[in-house]
N, CA, C and O atoms as a DFTB+ gen file, in Angstrom:
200 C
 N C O
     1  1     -26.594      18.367      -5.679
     2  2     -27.721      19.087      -5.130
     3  2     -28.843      19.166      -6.167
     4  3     -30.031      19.028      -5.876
     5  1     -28.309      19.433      -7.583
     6  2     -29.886      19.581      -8.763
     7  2     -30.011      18.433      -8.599
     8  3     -31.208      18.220      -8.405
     9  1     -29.178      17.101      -8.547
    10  2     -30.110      15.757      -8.857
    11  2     -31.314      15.524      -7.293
    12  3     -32.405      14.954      -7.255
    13  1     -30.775      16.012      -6.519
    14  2     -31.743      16.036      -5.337
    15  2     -33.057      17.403      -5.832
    16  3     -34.216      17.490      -5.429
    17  1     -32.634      17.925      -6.395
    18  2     -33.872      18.816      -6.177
    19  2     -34.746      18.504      -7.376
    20  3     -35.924      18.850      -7.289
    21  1     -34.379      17.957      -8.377
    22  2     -34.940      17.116      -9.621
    23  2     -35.954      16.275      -9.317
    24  3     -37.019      16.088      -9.905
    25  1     -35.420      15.687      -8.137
    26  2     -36.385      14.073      -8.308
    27  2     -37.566      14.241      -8.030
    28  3     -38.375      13.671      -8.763
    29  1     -38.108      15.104      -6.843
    30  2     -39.275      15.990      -6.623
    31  2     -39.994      15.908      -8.231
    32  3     -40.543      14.914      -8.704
    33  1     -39.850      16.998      -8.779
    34  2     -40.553      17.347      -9.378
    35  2     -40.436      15.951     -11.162
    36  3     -41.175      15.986     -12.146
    37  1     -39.414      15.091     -10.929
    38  2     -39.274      14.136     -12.161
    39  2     -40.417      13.196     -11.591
    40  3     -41.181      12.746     -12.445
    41  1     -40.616      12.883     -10.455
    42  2     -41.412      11.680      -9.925
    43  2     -42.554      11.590      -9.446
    44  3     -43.189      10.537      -9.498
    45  1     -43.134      12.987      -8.746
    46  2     -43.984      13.560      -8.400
    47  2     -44.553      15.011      -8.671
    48  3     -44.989      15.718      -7.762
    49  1     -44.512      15.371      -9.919
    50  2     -45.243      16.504     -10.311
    51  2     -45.745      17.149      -9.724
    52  3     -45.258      18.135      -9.170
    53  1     -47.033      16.725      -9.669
    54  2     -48.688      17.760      -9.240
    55  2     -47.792      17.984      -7.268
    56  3     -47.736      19.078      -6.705
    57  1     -47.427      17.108      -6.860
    58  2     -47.088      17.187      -5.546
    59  2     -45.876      18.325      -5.280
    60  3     -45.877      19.043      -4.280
    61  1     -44.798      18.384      -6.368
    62  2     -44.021      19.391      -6.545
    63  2     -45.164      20.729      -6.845
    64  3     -45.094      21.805      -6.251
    65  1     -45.538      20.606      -7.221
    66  2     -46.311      21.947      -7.999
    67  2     -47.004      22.706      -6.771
    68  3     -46.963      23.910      -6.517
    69  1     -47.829      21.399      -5.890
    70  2     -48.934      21.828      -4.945
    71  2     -47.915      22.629      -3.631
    72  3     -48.377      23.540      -2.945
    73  1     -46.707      22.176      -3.483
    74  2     -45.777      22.642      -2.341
    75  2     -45.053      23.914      -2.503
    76  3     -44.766      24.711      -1.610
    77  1     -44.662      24.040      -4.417
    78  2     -44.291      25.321      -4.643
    79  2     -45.690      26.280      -4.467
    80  3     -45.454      27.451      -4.168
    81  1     -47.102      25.907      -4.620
    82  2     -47.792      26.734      -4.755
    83  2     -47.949      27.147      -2.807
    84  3     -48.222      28.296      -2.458
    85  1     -47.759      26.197      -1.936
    86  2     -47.796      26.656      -0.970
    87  2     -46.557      27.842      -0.415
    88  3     -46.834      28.716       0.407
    89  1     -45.404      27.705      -0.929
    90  2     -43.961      28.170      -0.754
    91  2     -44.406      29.523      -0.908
    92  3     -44.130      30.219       0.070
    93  1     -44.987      30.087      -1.799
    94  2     -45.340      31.172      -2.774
    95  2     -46.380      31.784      -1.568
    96  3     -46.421      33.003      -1.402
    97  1     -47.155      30.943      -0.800
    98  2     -48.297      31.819      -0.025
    99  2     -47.745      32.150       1.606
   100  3     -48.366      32.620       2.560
   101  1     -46.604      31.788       1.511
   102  2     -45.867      32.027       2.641
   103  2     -45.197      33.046       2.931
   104  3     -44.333      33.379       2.118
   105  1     -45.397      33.946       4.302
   106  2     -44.664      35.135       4.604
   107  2     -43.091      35.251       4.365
   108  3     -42.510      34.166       4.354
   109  1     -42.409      36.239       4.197
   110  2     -41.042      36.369       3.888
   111  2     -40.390      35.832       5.259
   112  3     -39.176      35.986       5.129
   113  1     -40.632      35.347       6.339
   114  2     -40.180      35.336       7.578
   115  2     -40.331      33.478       7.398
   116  3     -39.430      32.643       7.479
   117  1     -41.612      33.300       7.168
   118  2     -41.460      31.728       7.341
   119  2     -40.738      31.472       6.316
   120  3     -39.827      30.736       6.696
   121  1     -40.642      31.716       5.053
   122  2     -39.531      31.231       3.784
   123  2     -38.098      31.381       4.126
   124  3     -37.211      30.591       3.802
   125  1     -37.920      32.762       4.997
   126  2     -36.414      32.551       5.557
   127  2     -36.231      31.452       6.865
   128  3     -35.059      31.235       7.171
   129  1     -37.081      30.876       7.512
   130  2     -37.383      30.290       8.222
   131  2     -36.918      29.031       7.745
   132  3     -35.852      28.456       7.965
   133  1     -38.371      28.541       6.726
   134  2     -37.569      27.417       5.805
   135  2     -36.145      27.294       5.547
   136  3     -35.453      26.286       5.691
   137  1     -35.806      28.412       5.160
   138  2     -34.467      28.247       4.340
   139  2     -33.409      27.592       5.337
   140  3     -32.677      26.618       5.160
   141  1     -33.608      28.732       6.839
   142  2     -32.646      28.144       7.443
   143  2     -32.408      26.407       8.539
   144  3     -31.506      25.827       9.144
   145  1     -34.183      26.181       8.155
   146  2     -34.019      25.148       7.987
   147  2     -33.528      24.304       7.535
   148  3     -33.160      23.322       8.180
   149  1     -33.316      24.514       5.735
   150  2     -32.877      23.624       5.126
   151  2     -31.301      24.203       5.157
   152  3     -30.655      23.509       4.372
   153  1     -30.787      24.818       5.531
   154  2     -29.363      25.355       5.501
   155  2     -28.620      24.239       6.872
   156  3     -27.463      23.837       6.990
   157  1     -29.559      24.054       7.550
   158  2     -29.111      23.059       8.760
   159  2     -28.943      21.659       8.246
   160  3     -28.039      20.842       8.423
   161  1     -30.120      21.602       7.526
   162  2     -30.294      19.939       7.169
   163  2     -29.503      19.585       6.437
   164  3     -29.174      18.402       6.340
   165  1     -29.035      20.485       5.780
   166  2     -27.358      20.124       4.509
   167  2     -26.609      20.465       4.980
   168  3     -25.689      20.065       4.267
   169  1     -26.162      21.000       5.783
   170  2     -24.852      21.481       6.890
   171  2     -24.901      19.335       7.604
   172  3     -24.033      18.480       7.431
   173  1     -25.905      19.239       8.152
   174  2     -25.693      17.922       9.002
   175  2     -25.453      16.425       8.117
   176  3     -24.625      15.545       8.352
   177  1     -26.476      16.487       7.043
   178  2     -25.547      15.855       5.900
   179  2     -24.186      15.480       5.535
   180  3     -23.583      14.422       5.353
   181  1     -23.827      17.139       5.479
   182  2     -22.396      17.222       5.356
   183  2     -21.910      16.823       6.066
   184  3     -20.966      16.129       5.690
   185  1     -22.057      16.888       7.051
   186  2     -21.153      16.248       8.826
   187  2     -21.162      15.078       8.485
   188  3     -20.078      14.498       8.417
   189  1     -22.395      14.363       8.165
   190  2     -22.398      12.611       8.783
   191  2     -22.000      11.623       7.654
   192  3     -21.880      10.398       7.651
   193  1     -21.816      12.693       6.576
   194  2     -20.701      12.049       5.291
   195  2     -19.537      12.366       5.368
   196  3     -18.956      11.962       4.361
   197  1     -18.684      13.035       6.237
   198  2     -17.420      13.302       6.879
   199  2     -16.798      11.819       7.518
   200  3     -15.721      11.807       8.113
């Protein structure tokens, strides 16, 4: 999971930077929102490497 969340910011900087700065201007509802977004998208991962 860190080598996935690494590459972001090893390969594309300013673009990592500009998305955390958006993350940060986001209501507590859409960030849990996100999250459980991304809680799906690695849950289905997991499945289709099963």
């Amino acid at each position: 999971m860190l080598v996935l969340e690494g590459l972001l910011p090893l390969f594309l900087p300013q673009a990592w930077r500009e998305a955390f700065k958006r993350m940060i201007a986001l209501r507590d509802g859409q960030l849990r929102f996100f999250g459980l977004v991304s809680v799906i998208g690695g849950l289905g991962l997991i499945l289709l490497g099963m």
